[in-house]
C-alpha positions in Angstrom: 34.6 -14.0 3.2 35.5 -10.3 3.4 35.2 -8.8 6.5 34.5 -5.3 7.6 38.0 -4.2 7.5 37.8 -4.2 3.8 37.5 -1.4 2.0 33.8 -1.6 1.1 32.7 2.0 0.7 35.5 3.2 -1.5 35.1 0.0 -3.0 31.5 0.9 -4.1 32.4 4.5 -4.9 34.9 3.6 -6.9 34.1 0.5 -9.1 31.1 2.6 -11.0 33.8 5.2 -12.1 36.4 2.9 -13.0 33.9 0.9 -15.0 33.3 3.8 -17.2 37.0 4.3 -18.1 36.7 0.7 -20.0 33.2 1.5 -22.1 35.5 3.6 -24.8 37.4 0.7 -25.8 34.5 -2.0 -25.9 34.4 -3.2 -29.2 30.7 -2.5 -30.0 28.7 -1.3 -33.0 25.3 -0.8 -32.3 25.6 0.3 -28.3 24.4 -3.5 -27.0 27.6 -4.9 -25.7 27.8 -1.9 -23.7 23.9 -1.3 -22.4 24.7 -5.1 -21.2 28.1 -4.1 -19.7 26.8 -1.3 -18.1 23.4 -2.7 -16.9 26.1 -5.7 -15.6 28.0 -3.1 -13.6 25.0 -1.5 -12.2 23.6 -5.2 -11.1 26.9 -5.9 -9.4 27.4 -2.5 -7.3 23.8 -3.2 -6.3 24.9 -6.6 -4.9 28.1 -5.4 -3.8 26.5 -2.3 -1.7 23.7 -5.1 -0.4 26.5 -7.2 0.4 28.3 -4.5 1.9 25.4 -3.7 4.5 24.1 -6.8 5.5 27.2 -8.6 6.6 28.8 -5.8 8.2 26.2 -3.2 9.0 24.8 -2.9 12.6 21.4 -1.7 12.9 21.4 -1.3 16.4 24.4 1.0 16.6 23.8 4.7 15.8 27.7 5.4 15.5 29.5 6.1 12.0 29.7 2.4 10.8 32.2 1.0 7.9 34.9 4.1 8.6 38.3 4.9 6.2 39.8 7.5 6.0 43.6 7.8 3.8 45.0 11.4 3.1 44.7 12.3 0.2 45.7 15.9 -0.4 47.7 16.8 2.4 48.3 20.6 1.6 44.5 21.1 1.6 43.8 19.2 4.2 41.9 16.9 2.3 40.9 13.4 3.7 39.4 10.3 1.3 37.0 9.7 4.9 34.1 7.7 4.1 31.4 6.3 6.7 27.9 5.9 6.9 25.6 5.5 9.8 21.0 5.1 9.7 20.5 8.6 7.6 22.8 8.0 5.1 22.8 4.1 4.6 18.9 3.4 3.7 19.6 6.2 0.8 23.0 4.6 -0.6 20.7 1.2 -1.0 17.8 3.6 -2.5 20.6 5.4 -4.6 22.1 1.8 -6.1 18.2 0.5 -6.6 17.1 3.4 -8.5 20.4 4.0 -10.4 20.9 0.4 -12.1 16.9 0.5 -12.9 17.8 3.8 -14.6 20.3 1.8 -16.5 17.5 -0.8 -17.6 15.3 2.1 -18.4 17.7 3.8 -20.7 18.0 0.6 -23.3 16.8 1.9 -26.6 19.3 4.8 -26.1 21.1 5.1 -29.8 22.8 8.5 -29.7 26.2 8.6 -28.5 25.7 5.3 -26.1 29.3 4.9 -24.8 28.9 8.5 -23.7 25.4 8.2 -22.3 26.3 5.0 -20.3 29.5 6.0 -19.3 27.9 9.5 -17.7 25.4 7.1 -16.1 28.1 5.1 -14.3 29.9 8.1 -13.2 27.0 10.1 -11.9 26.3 6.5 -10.0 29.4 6.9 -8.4 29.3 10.6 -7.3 25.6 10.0 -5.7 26.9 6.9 -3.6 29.9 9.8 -2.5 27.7 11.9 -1.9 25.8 9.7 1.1 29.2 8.4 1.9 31.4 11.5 2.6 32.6 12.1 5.9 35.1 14.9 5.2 33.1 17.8 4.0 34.9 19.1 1.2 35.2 15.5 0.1 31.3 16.0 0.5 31.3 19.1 -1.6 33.5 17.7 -4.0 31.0 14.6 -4.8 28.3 17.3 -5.0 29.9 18.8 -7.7 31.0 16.1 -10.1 27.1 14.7 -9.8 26.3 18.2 -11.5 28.3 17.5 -14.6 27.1 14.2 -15.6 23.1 15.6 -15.1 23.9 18.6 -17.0 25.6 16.4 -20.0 22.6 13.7 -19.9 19.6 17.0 -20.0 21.6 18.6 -22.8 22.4 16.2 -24.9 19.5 13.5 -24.6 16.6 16.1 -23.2 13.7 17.4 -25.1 13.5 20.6 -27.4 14.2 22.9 -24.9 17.1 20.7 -23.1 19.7 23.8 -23.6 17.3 26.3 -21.8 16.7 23.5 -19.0 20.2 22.4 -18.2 22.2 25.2 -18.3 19.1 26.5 -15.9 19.5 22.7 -13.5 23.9 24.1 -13.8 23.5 27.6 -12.9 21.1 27.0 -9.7 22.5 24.2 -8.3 26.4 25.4 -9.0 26.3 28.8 -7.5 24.1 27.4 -4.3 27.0 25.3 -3.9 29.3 27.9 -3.6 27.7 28.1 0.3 28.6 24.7 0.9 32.6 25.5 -0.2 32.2 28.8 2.5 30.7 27.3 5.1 33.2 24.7 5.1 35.8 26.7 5.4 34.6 28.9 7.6 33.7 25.6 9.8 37.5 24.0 9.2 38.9 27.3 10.5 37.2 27.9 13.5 38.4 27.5 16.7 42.1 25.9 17.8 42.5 23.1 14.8 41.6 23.0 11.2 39.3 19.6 9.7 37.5 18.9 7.3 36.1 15.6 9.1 32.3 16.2 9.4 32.5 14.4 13.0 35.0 16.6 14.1 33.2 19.7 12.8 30.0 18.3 15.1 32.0 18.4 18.4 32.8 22.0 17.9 30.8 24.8 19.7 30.2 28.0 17.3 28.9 31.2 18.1 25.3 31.3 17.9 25.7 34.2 15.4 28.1 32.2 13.3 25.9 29.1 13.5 23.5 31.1 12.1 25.3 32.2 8.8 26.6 29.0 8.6 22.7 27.3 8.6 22.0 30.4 6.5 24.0 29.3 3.6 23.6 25.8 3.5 19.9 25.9 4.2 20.1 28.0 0.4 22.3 25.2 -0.9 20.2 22.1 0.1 16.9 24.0 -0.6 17.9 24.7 -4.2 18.4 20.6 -4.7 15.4 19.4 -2.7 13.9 22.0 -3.9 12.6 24.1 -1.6 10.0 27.1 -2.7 10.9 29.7 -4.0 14.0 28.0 -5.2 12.4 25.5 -7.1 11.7 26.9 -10.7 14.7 24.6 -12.4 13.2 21.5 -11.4 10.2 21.0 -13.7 12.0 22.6 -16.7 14.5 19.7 -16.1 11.9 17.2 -15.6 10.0 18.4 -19.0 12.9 18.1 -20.7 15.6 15.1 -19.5 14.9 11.5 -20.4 13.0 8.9 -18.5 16.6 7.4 -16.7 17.8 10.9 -16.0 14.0 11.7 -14.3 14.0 8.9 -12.6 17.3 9.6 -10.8 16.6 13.3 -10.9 13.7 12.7 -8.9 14.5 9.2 -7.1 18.2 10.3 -5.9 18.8 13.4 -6.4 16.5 15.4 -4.6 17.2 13.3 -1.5 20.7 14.8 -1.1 18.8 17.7 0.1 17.1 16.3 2.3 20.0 14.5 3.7 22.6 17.2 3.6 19.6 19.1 5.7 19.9 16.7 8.7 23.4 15.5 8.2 24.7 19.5 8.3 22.3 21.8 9.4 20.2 20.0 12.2 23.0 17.7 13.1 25.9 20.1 13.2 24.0 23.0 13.7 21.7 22.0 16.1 20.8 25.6 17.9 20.5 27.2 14.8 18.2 24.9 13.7 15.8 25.8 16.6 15.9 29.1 14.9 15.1 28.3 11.8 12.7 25.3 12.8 9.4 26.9 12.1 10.6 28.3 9.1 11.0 24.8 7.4 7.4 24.4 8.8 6.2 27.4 6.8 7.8 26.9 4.0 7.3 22.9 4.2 3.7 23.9 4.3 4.5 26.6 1.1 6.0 23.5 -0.7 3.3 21.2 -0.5 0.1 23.9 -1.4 2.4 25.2 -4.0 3.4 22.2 -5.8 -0.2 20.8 -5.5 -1.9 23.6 -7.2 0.6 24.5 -9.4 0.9 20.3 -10.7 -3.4 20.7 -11.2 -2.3 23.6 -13.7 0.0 21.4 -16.0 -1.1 19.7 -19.2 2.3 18.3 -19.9 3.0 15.3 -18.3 6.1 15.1 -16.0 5.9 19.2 -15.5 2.9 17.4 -13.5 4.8 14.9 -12.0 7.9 17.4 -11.3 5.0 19.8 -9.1 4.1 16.7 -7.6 7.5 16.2 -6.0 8.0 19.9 -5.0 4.5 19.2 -3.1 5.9 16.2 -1.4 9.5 17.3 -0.2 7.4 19.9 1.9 6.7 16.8 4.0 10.7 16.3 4.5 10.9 19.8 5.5 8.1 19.4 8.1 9.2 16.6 10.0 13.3 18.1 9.7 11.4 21.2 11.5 9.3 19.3 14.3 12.3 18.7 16.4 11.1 14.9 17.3 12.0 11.9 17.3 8.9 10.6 15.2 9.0 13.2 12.6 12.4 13.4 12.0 11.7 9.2 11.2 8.9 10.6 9.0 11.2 12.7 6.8 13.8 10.1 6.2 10.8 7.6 5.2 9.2 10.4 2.9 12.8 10.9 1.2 12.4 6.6 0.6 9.0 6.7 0.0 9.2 9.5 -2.8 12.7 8.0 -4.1 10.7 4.7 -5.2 7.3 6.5 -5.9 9.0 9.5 -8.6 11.3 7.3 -9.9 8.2 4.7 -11.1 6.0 7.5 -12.5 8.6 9.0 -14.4 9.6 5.5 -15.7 5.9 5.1 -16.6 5.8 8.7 -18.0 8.9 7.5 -20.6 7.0 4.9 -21.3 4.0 6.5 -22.4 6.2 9.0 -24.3 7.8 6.0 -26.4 4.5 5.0 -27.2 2.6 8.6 -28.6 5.9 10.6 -29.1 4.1 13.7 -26.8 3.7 14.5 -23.1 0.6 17.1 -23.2 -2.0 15.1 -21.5 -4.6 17.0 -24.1 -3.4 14.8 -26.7 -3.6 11.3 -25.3 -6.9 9.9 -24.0 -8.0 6.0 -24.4 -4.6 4.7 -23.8 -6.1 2.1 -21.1 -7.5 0.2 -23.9 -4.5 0.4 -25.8 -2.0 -0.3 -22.9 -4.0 -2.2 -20.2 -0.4 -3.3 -18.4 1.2 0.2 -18.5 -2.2 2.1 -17.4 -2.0 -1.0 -14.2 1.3 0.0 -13.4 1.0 3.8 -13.9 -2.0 3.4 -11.7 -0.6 1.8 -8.7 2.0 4.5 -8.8 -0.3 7.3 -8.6 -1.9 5.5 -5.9 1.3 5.4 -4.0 1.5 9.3 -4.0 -1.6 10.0 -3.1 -1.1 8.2 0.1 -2.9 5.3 -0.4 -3.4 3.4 2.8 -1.0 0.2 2.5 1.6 2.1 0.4 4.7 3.7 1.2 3.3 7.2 1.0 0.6 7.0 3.7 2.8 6.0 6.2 5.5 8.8 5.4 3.3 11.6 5.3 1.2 10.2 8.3 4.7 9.7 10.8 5.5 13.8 10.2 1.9 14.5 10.8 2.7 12.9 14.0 5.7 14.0 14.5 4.4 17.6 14.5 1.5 16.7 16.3 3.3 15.8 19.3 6.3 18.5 19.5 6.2 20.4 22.7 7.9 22.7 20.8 5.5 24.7 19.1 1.9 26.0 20.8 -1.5 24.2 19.2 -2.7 27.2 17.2 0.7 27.0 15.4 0.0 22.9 14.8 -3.1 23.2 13.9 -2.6 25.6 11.2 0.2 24.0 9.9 -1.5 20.4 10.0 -4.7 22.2 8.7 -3.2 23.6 5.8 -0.7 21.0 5.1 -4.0 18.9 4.5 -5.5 21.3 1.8 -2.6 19.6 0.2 -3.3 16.0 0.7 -6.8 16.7 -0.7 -5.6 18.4 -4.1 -3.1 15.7 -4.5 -5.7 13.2 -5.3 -7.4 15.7 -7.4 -4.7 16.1 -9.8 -3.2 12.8 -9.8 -7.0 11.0 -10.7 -7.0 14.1 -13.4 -4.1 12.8 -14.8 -5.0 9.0 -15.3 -8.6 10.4 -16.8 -7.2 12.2 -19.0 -4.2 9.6 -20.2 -6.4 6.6 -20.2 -10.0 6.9 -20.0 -11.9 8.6 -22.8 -11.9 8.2 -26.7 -8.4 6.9 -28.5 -6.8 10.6 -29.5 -5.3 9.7 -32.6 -1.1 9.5 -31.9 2.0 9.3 -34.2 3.9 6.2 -35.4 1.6 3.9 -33.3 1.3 1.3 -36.2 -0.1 -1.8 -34.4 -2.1 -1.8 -30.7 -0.6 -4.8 -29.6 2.4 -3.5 -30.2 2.3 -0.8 -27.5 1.5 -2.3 -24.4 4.8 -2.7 -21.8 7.5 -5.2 -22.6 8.6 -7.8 -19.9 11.5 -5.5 -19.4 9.7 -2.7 -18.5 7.4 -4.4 -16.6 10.2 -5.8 -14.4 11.3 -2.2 -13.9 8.1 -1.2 -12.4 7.6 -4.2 -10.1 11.3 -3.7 -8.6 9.6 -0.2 -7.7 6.5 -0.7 -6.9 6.9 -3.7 -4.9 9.1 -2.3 -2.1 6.3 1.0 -2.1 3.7 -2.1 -1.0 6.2 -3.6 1.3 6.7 -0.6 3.2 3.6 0.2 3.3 2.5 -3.4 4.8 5.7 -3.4 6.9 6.9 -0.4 7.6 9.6 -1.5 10.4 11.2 -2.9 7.0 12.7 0.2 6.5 12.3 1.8 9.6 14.5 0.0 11.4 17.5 0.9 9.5 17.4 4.1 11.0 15.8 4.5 14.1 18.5 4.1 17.0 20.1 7.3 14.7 17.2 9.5 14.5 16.5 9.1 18.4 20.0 10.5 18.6 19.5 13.3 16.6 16.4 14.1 18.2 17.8 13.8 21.3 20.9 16.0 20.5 18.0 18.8 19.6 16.1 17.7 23.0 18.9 18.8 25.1 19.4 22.0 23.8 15.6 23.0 23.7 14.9 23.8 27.3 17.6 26.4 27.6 16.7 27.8 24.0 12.8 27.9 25.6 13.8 30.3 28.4 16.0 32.8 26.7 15.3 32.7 23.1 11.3 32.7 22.9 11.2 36.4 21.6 13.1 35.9 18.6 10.2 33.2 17.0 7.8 35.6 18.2 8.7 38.9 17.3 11.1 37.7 14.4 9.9 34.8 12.2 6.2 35.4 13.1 5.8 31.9 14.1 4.8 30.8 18.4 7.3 31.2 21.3 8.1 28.4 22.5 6.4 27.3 25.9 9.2 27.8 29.1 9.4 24.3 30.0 12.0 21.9 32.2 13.6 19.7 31.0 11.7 16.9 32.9 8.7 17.8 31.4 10.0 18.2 28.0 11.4 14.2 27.9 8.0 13.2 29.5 6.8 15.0 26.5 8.5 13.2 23.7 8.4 10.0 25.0 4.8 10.1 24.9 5.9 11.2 21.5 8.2 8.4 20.8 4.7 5.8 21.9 2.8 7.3 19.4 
């Protein structure tokens, strides 16, 4: 049995990438020797990432777990460091889950396949880096080779308008990444010794008005790839336009490094200039989720719908990143799980209502319940799931950063309760739109569709079917069981919260003005530090 002094993180990185290298030279004609290879590889890096975690994977320590680290390029001071602890770990297991469905999802693919599965594999391995950097411009590095494969898969297998919408996905997300590249030097160079290593950059004490450009600069370059409003606008062009497999990791993976990069870098390195920009998030987390809920009840195309819906409910990640507690910093991690499993099933369902009537305006189907009785089920349950349905994933997400908000001592009520109040206006459109959708996809008269020869024909396939029930049935388990995945993460989000504790009572007393006078949001009340931990553990109860 391997133990945990093998190398299992680069292992996993790795093996995805190297896999590709051999798809050129598989003798195949017709692309199914390599949709098997491929889906093969994807089932083994799932197994070997599971493997991975389970034998050798602590949940009770909130320490970097499963650490390497071999020079790699000396004169840059580049490090391969790799390590994972409870933020990043849940997301690598969401990333290889979501990824090798993707792979499934993408079989009737017939143009170019030894390209198409060969970018899947190494997009699988630059997510998985992503999650598992611990040097940052290894970090930034990963970042970067993700975009290529994405921009390849929209522009070549997207819609119509695929040009318009990847070189739109390339644009955004590369320049915002240029902040990640400064702030990492600027972060290496500071103070006595130069590093890369993330844990390293941690330890160090910046200036409060270098902090602050720093969190400046990658709050742009995470909120461009979760997305947060106003720097949203390349996601649902994207969405309209890539495949089902590229959506489903567009929306089940890719999103998340936002989110993730947001408490790995900016609360977790940054931690008093993230009591700056705190209610900010809050705002604009609030921003997101109105936004995207009105704005998804205005689309008649399909996943332009679905894309909204996703803006709306990454404002909930933003939310409990910006409540400064224990319990809503839970919530935001569970969100980022919840909506990985949720987006990736309703844009699986969306492709496969797209292979059925070859179009994606919603005024042009109608009846398909009838038709497709199995898919309507399925599509169904996952609209359930984002509207918060009690005893799904998505109820107890959103509900834990309601609660996380709820009790922070670190905002005054009438700040809460607008936040909370409005937040809600967004819960109660998101039903409203999402029940819109399924009336007008399946209920009502059969619109007449193209090449839909045979009605039996068209309902889902055992294969598809299995896709949705590996989706759908952790979304119910979660939902039932929530410790499930809860556990894998909390001894490392009551650390975080407690780094941001200890630094609140001394930002309370001297600081108050600048929320106040500055960012229009509530000082924060003076408080001891005594009463402030009374505070959040009554918190923590909840």
């Amino acid at each position: 049995m391997l133990t945990i002094d093998f190398p299992w993180l680069t292992t996993i990185i790795l093996f995805p990438l190297l896999a590709a290298l051999v798809i050129p030279v598989l003798p195949d004609q017709e692309g199914k020797t390599i949709r098997l290879y491929t889906l093969g590889v994807g089932l083994i890096e799932l197994a070997l990432t599971l493997v991975a975690f389970w034998q050798n994977y602590d949940l009770h320590n909130p320490e970097l777990q499963l650490v390497e680290s071999y020079p790699w390029v000396p004169q840059l001071g580049l490090n391969w460091t790799l390590a994972v602890d409870g933020i990043s770990m849940p997301l690598i297991v969401l990333t290889a889950l979501v990824t090798t469905l993707a792979i499934a999802a993408g079989w009737n693919v017939t143009k170019k396949p030894r390209l198409f599965y060969a970018l899947m594999l190494v997009l699988y391995s630059a997510q998985i880096g992503v999650f598992a950097a611990g040097d940052m411009l290894l970090f930034f590095l990963m970042w970067e080779i993700e975009l290529v494969p994405v921009y390849l898969l929209i522009s070549i297998w997207g819609g119509e308008k695929r040009l318009y919408a990847a070189t739109k996905f390339i644009l955004y997300t590369a320049l915002a990444s240029i902040f990640i590249l400064v702030a990492a030097l600027a972060m290496a160079f500071y103070g006595d010794t130069i590093t890369f290593n993330m844990a390293e950059l941690s330890a160090k004490h910046y200036p409060i008005a270098l902090e602050l450009l720093l969190y400046a600069g990658l709050f742009i370059a995470f909120g461009v790839k979760l997305p947060i409003f106003p720097l949203h606008t390349w996601l649902p062009d994207a969405h309209g336009e890539a495949s089902a497999p590229v959506s489903m990791i567009l929306a089940g993976v890719l999103l998340k490094m936002g989110g993730y990069a947001l408490i790995r870098m900016n609360l977790e390195m940054l931690p008093n200039a993230h009591l700056y920009f705190a209610p900010v998030l809050a705002i604009l987390g609030v921003v997101n989720i109105v936004y995207g809920a009105l704005s998804a009840f205005g689309q008649d195309h399909l996943k332009r719908r679905l894309a909204y819906s996703s803006i709306s409910h990454m404002g909930f990640v933003l939310i409990g990143i910006a409540s400064l507690t224990e319990l809503g910093i839970s919530g935001a991690v569970l969100q980022m799980l919840s909506h990985g499993l949720i987006a990736a099933a309703l844009f699986f369902l969306a492709g496969v209502t797209y292979e059925r009537t070859h179009t994606l305006a919603m005024e042009k189907m109608g009846g398909l319940a009838k038709l497709m009785p199995k898919v309507f089920a399925l599509f169904t349950a996952g609209a359930m799931a984002s509207l918060a349905l009690p005893g799904m994933s998505g109820f107890v997400s959103e509900l834990t950063v309601f609660l996380g908000l709820s009790t922070s001592y670190a905002y005054s009520t009438p700040f809460k309760v607008v936040v909370i109040g409005l937040a809600a206006v967004g819960l109660i459109v998101t039903p409203i739109y999402l029940l819109s959708m399924l009336r007008q996809v399946f209920y009502g008269k059969v619109e007449p569709m193209v090449n839909v020869e045979a009605w039996e024909l068209m309902d889902a396939k055992p294969r598809e079917i299995a896709i949705a029930a590996c989706l759908l049935l952790p979304i119910i388990g979660i939902g039932l069981y929530p410790k499930a995945a809860t556990q894998t993460y909390d001894v490392k989000t009551t650390e975080v919260a407690a780094e941001v504790r200890n630094a609140l009572p001394i930002f309370a007393q001297q600081q108050d003005r600048l929320f106040s006078g500055g960012f229009f949001a509530p000082s924060i009340p003076r408080v001891d530090a005594q009463a402030l931990f009374s505070i959040t553990d009554i918190g923590k109860g909840a």
